[in-house]
N, C-alpha and C positions, 0 to 999 in steps of 0.2 A: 484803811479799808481793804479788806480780802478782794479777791476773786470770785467770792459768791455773793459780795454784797454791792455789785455794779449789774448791770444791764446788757447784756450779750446784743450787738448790732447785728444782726442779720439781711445778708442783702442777696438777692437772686437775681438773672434774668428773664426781664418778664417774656423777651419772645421765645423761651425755651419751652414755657409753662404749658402753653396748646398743645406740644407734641407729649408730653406728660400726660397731659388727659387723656389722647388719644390712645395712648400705649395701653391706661389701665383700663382704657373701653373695652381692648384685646384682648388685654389678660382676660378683663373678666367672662367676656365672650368667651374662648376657649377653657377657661374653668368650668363653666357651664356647660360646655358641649362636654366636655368627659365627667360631667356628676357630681361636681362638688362645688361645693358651698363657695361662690366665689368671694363673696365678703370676710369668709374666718381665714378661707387662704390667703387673699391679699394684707390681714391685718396681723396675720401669723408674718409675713414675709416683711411689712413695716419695722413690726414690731422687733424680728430679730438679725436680720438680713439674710437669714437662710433658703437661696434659689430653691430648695427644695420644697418650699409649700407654693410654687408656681410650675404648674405641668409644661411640660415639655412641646405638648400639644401647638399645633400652630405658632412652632418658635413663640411660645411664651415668655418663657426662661430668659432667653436672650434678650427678648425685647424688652421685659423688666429691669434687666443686670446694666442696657444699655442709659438708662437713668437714672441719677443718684436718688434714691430713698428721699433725702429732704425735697429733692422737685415734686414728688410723688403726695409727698405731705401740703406741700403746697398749693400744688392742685386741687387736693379735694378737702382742703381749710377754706379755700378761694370759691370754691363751687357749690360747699355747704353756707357759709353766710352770703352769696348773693343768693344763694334759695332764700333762706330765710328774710333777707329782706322783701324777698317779693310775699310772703308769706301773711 
């Protein structure tokens, strides 16, 4: 059996996950206040890890950098299907 044919365990903390939310309420907040599209900048900055599609604005940057990306994914994996369950 390879390496691509097993099941990667992934495991987080959950009480980390609310400050994760909170950060990307910020970011998006402050992408907002300065004009831009805060969903392509935050999915731009997921997707590649380049601080540079998160403004600087209102320590954005930093407050982003200060969360690993997979918490951030996590969050709003977690916040998109309890929506949908209430749906």
């Amino acid at each position: 059996m390879t390496g691509t044919d097993r099941t990667m365990l992934f495991r987080f903390e959950p009480d980390r996950l609310p400050r994760a939310g909170r950060i990307l309420r910020e970011v998006y907040e402050a992408l907002e206040e300065k004009g831009y599209d805060p969903v392509s900048q935050i999915v731009g900055y997921l997707l590649s890890g380049d601080p540079t599609y998160i403004t600087s604005h209102r320590h954005a940057r930093s407050l982003v950098r200060s969360v690993e990306r997979s918490e951030l994914l996590e969050e709003l994996v977690k916040a998109y299907l309890s929506d949908r369950r209430l749906a």
